[in-house]
N, C-alpha and C positions, 0 to 999 in steps of 0.2 A: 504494500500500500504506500503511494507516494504521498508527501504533504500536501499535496491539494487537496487529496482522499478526508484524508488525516482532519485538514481544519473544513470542511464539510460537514463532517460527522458530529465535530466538535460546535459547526453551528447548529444544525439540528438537534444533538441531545441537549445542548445548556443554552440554546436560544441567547449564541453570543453574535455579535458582528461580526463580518470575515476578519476585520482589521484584529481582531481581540485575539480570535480563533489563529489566526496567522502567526501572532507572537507566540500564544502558547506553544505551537509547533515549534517554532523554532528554537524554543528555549529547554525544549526535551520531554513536553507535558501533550504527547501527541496522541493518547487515548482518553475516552471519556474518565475513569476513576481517575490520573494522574492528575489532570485539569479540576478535576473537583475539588479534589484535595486540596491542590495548591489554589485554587480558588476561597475555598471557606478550609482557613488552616484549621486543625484540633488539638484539642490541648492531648487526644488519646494518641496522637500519632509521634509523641514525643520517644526516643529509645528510653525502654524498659532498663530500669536502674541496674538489673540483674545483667545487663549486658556488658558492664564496666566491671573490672577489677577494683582494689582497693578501696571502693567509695563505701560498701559495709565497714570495713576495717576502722576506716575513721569515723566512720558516725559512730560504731560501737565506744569509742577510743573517747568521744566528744560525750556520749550518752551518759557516759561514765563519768566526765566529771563534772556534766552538768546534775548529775545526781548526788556526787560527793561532799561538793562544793569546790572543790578542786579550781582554785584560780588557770585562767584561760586568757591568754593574747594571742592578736589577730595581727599576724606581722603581711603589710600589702605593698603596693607599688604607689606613686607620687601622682602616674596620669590617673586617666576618668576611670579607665575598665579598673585600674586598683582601686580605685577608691570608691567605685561602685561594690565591688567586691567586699570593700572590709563590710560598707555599710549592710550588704544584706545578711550576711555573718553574724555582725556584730546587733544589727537587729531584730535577729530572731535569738542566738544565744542570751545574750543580756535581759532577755524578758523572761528565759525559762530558768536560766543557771542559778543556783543558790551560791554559787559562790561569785568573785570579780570577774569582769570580763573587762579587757584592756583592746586597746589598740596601738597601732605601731607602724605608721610609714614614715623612711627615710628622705630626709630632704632631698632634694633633686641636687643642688647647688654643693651641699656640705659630705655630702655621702655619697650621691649617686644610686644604680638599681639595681633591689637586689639584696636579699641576705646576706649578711655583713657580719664579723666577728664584733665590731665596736657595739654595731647594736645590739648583738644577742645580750654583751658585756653591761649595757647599760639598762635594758630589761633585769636582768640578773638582779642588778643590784637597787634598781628603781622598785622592780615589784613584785609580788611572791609566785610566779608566774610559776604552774608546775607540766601544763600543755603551750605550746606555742603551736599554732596552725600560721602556714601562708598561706597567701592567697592571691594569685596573678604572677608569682615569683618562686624560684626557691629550687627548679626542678634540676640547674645545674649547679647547685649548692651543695655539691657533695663534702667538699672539704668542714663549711661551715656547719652542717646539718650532726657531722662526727665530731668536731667540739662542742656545739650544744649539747647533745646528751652525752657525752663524757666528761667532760668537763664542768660544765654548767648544771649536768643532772635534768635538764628539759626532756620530756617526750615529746619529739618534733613530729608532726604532721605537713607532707606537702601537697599542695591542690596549685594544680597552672595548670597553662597550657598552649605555654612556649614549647620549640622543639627543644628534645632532649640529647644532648650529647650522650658518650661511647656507656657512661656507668650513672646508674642512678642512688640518690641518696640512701642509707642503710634505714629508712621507717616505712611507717606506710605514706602510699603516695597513690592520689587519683589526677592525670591527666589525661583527658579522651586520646592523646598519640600515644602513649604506650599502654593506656589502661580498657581500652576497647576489645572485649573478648570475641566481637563476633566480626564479620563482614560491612557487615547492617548499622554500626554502633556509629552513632555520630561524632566526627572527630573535629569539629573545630568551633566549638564554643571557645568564645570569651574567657578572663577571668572570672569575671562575676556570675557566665555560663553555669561555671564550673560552684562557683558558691551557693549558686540557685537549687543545684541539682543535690548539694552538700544536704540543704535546706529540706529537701523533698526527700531524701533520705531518713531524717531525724525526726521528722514529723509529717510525713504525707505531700499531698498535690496541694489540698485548701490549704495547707501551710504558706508553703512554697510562692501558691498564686500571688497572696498579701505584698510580693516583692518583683513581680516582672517587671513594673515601670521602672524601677533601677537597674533591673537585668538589662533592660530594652535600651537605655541611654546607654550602659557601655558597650552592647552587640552594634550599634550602631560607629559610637565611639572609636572600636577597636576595629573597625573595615575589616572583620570576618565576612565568611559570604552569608547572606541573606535566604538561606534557601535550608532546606530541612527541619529541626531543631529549633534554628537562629530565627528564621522567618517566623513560627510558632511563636516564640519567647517575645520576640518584637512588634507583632501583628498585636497579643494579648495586652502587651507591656504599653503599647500605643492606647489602648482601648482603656487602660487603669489612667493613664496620664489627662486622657481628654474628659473622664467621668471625675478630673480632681480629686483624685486619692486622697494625694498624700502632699500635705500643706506647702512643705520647701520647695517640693518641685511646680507646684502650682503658681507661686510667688514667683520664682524664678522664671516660668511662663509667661506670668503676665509684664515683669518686665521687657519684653524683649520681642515677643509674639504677639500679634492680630491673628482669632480663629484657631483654627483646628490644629490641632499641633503633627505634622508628619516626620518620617525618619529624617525627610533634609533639613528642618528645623532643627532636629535633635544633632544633624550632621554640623551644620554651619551657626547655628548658631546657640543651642543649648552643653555640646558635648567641648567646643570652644571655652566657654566661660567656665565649665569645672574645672577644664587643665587647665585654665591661668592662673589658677592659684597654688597649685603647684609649679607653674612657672616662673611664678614671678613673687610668691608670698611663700604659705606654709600650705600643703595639700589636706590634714590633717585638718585642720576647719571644716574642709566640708562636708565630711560626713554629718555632722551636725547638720545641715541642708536636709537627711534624709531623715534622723531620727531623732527631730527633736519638734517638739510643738507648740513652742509659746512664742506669739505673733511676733511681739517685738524684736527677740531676739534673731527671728529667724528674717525680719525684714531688713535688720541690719547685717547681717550674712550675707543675705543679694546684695544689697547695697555696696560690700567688700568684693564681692566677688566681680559683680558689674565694675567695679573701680580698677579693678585686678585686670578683668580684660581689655580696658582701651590702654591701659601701660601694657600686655602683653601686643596688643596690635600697633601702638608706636613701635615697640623692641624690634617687632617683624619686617616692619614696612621698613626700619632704619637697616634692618640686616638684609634684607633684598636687596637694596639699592646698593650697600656696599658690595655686592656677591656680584650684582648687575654691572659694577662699576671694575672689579674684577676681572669678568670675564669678556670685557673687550677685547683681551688681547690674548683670550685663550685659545689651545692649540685644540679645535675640534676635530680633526683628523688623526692625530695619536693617541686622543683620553677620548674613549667613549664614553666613562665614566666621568659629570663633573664632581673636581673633588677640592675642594678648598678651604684654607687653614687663616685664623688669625685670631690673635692672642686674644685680644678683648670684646670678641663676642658674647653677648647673652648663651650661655650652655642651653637655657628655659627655652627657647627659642628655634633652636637648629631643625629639630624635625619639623615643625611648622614649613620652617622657611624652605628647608630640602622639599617638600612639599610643593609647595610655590614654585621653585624652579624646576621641579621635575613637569609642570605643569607647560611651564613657559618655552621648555629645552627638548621637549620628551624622550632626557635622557637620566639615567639614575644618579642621583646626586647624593655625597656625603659634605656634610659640612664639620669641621674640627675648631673648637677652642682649647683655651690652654686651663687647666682644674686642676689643682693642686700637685705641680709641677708635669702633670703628664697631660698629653691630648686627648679630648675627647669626644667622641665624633659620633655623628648620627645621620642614619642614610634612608633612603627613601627609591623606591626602584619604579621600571615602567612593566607594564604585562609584557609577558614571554621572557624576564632577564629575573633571575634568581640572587636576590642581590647577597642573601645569606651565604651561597653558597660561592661566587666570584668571593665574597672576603673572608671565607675559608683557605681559597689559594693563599692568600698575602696572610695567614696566620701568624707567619712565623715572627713578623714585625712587630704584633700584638702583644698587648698585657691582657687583655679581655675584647670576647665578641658574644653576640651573640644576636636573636630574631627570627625572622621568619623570612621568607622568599621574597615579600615587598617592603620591608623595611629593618635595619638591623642597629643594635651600639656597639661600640667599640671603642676600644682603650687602645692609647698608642705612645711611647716617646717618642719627644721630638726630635732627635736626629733622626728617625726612622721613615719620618713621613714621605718622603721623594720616594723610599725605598718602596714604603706601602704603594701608594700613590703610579707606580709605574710597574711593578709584579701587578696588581688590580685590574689596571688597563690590559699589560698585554693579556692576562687570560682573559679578559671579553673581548678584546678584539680578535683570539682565536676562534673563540666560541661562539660570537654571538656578531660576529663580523658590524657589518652598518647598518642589521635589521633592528637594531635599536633607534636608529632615526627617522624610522617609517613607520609610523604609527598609523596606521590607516583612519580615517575620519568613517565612521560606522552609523549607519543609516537603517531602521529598522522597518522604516515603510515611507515612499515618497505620497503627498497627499496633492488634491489637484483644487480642492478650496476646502476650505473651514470644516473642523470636525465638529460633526453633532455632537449637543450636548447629550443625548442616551447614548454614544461612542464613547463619549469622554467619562463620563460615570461608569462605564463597563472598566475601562480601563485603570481608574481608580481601585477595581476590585484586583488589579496586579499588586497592590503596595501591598509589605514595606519597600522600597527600592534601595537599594543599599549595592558593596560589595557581591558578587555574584548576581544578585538583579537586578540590575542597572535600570533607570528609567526609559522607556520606550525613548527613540530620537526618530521622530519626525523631521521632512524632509520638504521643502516646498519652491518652488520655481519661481520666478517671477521676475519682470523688467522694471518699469515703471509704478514706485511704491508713494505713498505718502504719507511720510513718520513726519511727529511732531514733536519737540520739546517734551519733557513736563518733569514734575520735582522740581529740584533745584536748576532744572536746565541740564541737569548732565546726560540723564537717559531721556530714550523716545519708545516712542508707541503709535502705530498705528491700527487699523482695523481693518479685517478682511471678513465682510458680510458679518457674521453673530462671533464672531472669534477676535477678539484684540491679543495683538502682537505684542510683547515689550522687548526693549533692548536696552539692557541698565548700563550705564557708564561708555555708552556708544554715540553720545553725541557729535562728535568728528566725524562719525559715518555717516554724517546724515545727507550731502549729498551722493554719495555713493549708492546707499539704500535709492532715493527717490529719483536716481538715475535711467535713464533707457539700460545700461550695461546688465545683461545675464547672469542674473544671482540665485542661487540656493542658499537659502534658508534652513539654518539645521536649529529645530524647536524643542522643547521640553511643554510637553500641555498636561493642563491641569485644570482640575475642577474649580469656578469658584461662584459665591453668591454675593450678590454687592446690591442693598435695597430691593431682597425679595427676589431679585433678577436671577437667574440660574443663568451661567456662561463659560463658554472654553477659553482660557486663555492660554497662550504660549509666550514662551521664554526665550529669545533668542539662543540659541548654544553657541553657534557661530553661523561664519558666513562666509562662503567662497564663492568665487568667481565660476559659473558654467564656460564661459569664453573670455576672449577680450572684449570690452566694451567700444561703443559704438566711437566715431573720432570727435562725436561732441564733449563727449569724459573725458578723454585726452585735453580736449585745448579748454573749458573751461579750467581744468588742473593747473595745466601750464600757467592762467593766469592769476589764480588765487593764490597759487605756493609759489609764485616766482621770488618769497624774499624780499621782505624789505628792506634790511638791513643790509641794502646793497652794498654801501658804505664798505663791509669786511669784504666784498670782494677783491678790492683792488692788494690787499694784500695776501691774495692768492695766487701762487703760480702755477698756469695749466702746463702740464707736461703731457705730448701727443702721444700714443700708443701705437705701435706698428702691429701689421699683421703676424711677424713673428711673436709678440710678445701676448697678442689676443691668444693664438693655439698652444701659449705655454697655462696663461691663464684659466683657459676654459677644459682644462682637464683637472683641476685639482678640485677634490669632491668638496672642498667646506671653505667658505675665507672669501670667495670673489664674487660680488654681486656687480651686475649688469644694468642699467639704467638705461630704460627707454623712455622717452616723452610725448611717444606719436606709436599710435598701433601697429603702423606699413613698417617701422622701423622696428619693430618688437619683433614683428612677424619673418622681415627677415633675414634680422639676428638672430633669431630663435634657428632658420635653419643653417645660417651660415654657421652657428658655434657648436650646435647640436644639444642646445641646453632646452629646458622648459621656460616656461613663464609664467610669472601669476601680476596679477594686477595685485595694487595698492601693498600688503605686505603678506601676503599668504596666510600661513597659521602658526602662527609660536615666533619664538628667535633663533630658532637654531637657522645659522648663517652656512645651509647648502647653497655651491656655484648655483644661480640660476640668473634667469634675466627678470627683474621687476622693472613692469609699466606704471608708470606716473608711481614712485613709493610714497607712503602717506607718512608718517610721524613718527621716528626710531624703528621702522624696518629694515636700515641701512646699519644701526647701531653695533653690532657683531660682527660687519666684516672688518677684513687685513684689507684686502682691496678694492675699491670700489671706478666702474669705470663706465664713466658718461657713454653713452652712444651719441652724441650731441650735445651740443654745448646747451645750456637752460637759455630762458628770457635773462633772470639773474639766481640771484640768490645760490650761486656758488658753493660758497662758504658750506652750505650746511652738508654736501657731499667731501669736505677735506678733509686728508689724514696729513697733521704734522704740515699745513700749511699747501698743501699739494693737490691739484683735483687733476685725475688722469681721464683726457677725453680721444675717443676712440671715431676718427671725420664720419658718420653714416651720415647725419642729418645735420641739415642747418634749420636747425626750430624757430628760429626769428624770421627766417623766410616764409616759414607756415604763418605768420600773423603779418607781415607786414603785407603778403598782398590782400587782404580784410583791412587792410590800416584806415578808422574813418577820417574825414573831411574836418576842417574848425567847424564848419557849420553843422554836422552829424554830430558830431558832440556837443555842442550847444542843444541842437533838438532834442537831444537823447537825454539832456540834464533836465530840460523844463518837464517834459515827457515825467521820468521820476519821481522830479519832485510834485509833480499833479497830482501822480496816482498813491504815492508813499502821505499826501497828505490827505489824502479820503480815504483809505484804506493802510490796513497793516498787515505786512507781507514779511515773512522768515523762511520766505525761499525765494531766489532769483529766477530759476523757471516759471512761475506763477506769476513775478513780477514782469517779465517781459510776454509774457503770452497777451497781459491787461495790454500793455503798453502798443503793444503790435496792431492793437486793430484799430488803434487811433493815428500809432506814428508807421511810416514804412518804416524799419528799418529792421537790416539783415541781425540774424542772431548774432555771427558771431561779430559784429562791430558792436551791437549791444553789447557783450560781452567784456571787448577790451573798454569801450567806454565805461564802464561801471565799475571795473576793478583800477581802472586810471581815479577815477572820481574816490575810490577808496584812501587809493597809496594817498591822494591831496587831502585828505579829510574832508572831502566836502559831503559826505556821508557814510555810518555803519553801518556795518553788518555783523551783528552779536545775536541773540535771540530774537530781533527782528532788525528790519531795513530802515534804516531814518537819514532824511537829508537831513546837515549841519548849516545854518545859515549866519552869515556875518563873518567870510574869510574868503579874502582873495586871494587868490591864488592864479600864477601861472601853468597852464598846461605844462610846459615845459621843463617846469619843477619835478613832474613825476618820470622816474628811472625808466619807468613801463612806458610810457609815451614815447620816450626817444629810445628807445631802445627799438621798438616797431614805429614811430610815426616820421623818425628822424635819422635811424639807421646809423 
């Protein structure tokens, strides 16, 4: 049976849409029961306890001393999944135990992750502790885990669900990767997974249930995949969070969320603000968030925490820019790995910001600071590149590693680092050659207008969307759009029939979007209700060029980005490129971007070098050879070389390295305007013309403004054109969020760079 079969069937017995029916196929749910299932999760479908090893042992071990009295600490990790962890632990023991129940995470900054000899040492001596349990930690702690109970006299218990190295600690120990008895046993719960299921041991499912919404924040949290187990735990855990369970995390909702709260809330913006406090404060505060209930206190808690995250999103944004500022001059062709060190970085910070770059690069990135004499480094990888396992090779440089396949820590001294830093690469660039910088742009269905809203509420029945279930991406076509402003001006949105569009932080694209040029639309849709109204909306993901745009794209370009600050060019020197040094250039896979400002010349360059092309700036930074038509805004910022095809109108400068612009004779682009060059008299008609229509109307687009304009005055688009952006350079009018003539300044024509440069030659 083919998948056509497959989602047929699938529409017929569950009365879904093809579009619904089509994802479930493709994501492995190709019979009616698998679809069902994963359609309405069950709490029954969870693996049966009896399928794990060890996890009797320690609830026996726990049973015990919550019945003796027997003091018990909860040793966890600093991020969310630990500290979700300690809390659901520590909040079902502490209610039943007759004797203390403690808690114990290490600071991020002072200690690091991870069972520790200092801490066992200061447990010890701080409090009558006679079980220690982790939790999210511990599982390569074999050294520590044999001084605790020799030493210390602790009964250690471990629960994670890290991978495990060669030998495991000498107690009992439940982690779904070694402790899975059967086939069937699900292996990649969380920390707090794993404390849930601790929970459900000790006292049943209605136990257990009392804590999925903390389960749910760290499964979320910890980018396990979304599907088994996890999707169950988080489906349910979502469903406690929106019915206001439990008071902290309610608080902390409403500061921060409008509406229904989903996994990408809990992704971006709820599982965010737990790790800031371990990143930037004490993590150990927050468990109080989960189990504690008197208002005040707990409104001042958000309050810290919320304060905690915009110092962690300054730390970040300041540690990108420096990493950004870094790697201008990085060598993309020998590190496929980015990997980079410097002493005074935020440690709280690094996997964020690896994060970020892997987003911007999409290539796996380690970032290192310097922590109490040694490095410390934190990595983050792309799909198909095992980043645990490339910094396995380079072990031997190491003091400490460790993680999982997309993200890993690691300890290093610093004379070591070049060493690490270059065994790293070469074994992925054996392995894993340059399929690390083709990250394919993935498309789960192209749409031809607006999804129904009963489409779109079907589809809501896919969530949680997470690690292994990714949100559907939608895909849509289109030439001629019309986005507008709104917020603060930075994002746009438009409206396609019942479906509005948004694009957050895209306002630069906005004539591009509302351009003739052949664009696909890659969307994120979503259910929403605004005033009663039921509506699909979509999220821009991104957005690529289907072709090159039409040559009105081109020469408007040409004349809004030619630069004003023509002024720096004169202390530019152009240096001419021969054809021998074009065919040494255009083989070398990373470093030399290609500049075309007219399509005919894009088109072919393209075939004379044998490179691709993208308009405006493609997707990401990583600075592959290729040729970019009209570049927009830091798409040029990563290459070694960059090499005009044509000289610009002006504005030089902002293509030089080290005072140098290399121009390669295709085109003379000043010739493309100067036979459109208007008349004194066409610009004078073409200013009153403006200023008539900009005073009875208000227009934040130049297309819409010359369309008015045209059917009172003749004139050709493109002398409209150079007439209005000449009218700019003189300030005799802006163009910001809307068009407005300036009146009461004289000015000469002559004055503007752009005039004589086309009217003057």
């Amino acid at each position: 049976m083919d998948d056509r079969e497959k989602s047929f069937i699938l529409q017929k017995e569950l009365a879904l849409d093809p579009i619904v029916a089509d994802l479930l196929v493709k994501r492995g749910f190709g019979d009616v029961d698998s679809a069902r299932a994963f359609l309405h999760p069950s709490l029954a479908s969870l693996t049966p306890l009896s399928d794990y090893d060890g996890i009797d042992e320690i609830a026996q071990r726990l049973r015990a001393a919550v019945d003796s009295g027997e003091s018990i600490v909860i040793y966890g990790d600093y991020d969310c999944d630990g500290v979700c962890a300690v809390s659901i632990l520590y909040g079902y023991l502490s209610k039943v135990s007759k004797g203390k129940v403690n808690y114990y995470i290490p600071n991020r900054h002072s200690e690091g992750y991870g069972i520790s000899v200092p801490a066992l040492e200061y447990i010890a001596e701080n409090t009558d502790a006679q079980v220690v349990i982790s939790v999210d930690c511990g599982i390569n702690s074999v050294e520590e885990v044999d001084y605790a109970q020799q030493e210390l006299g602790f009964d250690m218990l471990i629960t994670d669900h890290h991978q495990p190295g060669e030998k495991l600690p000498d107690c009992p120990v439940f982690n779904p990767h070694v402790s899975a008895r059967t086939q069937n046993a699900f292996r990649d719960l969380c920390g707090a997974g794993v404390a849930l299921r601790i929970v459900e041991a000790l006292a049943g499912q209605d136990e257990s249930k009392k804590y999925y919404d903390i389960a749910a924040l760290a499964t979320v949290a910890d980018v396990v995949p979304l599907v088994g187990d996890n999707r169950v735990i988080t489906y349910y855990g979502l469903v406690s969070i929106n019915k206001k369970y439990r008071r902290g995390i309610n608080l902390l909702v409403d500061s921060c969320i409008k509406g229904s709260v989903t996994s990408s809330d809990i992704a971006f913006r709820l599982a965010p603000r737990i790790n800031a406090m371990g990143r930037v404060k004490d993590a150990n505060e927050v468990v109080q968030l989960f189990v504690e209930n008197d208002l005040f206190l707990l409104k001042c808690l958000v309050d810290e925490i919320n304060k905690a995250n915009d110092v962690r999103q300054q730390l970040t944004d300041d540690l990108t820019e420096d990493c950004l500022e870094k790697l201008r001059d990085y060598d993309f062709e020998n590190n496929l790995f980015i990997v980079l060190y410097a002493p005074y970085w935020d440690d709280g910070v690094l996997g964020i910001t690896a994060s970020r770059l892997v987003g911007l690069f999409s290539r796996p990135v380690i970032l290192f600071t310097k922590n109490k004499g040694v490095l410390k480094g934190s990595g983050r990888s792309v799909a198909g590149v095992n980043i645990l396992d490339c910094v396995k090779q380079a072990s031997c440089f190491l003091t400490r590693f460790g993680g999982h396949p997309m993200a890993c820590g690691v300890g290093l001294e610093e004379d070591k680092f070049d060493d690490f830093r270059n065994t790293l690469n070469a074994y992925a660039k054996e392995v894993y050659g340059n399929v690390i910088s083709k990250q394919e742009r993935a498309c789960d269905c192209v749409i031809n207008g607006p999804v129904a809203i009963e489409v779109t509420k079907q589809l809501m029945m896919l969530q949680p969307f997470g690690e292994g279930n990714p949100a559907p991406v939608f895909a849509v076509d289109e030439k001629k759009c019309s986005f507008v402003p709104f917020g603060d001006g930075s994002h746009l949105k438009s409206r396609l029939k019942n479906m509005e569009i948004l694009g957050f932080g895209m306002s630069e694209d906005k004539e591009y979007f509302n351009s003739d040029a052949e664009k696909r639309f890659y969307l994120d849709i979503s259910y929403s209700v605004f005033n009663n109204v039921e509506r699909t909306q979509a999220v821009i993901r991104n957005v690529l060029p289907l072709g090159l745009p039409d040559d009105d794209v081109c020469y408007e370009y040409n004349l809004k980005n030619r630069g004003l600050a023509s002024e720096k060019d004169k202390d530019i020197q152009i240096v001419g490129i021969d054809e021998k040094e074009l065919e040494r250039l255009k083989n070398k896979p990373y470093g030399v971007c290609f500049v075309a400002f007219d399509k005919k010349t894009a088109e072919r360059a393209a075939e004379l070098l044998g490179l691709s092309v993208v308009f405006g700036k493609g997707e990401g930074k990583l600075p592959e050879t290729r040729i970019i038509l009209c570049p927009s805004k830091g798409s040029t910022d990563f290459y070694s070389d960059i090499i005009l095809l044509g000289k610009p109108l002006a504005g030089i400068n902002r293509f030089a390295i080290k005072d140098k612009v290399c121009v390669a004779p295709f085109t003379d682009i000043s010739a493309l305007y100067r036979e459109n060059a208007p008349t004194y008299e066409e610009f004078g008609r073409v200013f009153k013309a403006i200023r008539g229509k900009t005073g009875q109307h208000r227009y934040n687009d130049v297309a819409a403004l010359y369309a008015d304009i045209a059917v009172d005055c003749e004139v050709d688009k493109r002398k409209f054109l150079i007439c209005f952006y000449v009218f700019e350079e003189l300030g005799l009018l802006s163009y910001g969020s809307d068009i407005r003539c300036i009146g009461g300044k004289k000015v000469e024509l002559s004055d503007s760079s752009l005039y004589r440069e086309i009217c003057i030659g």
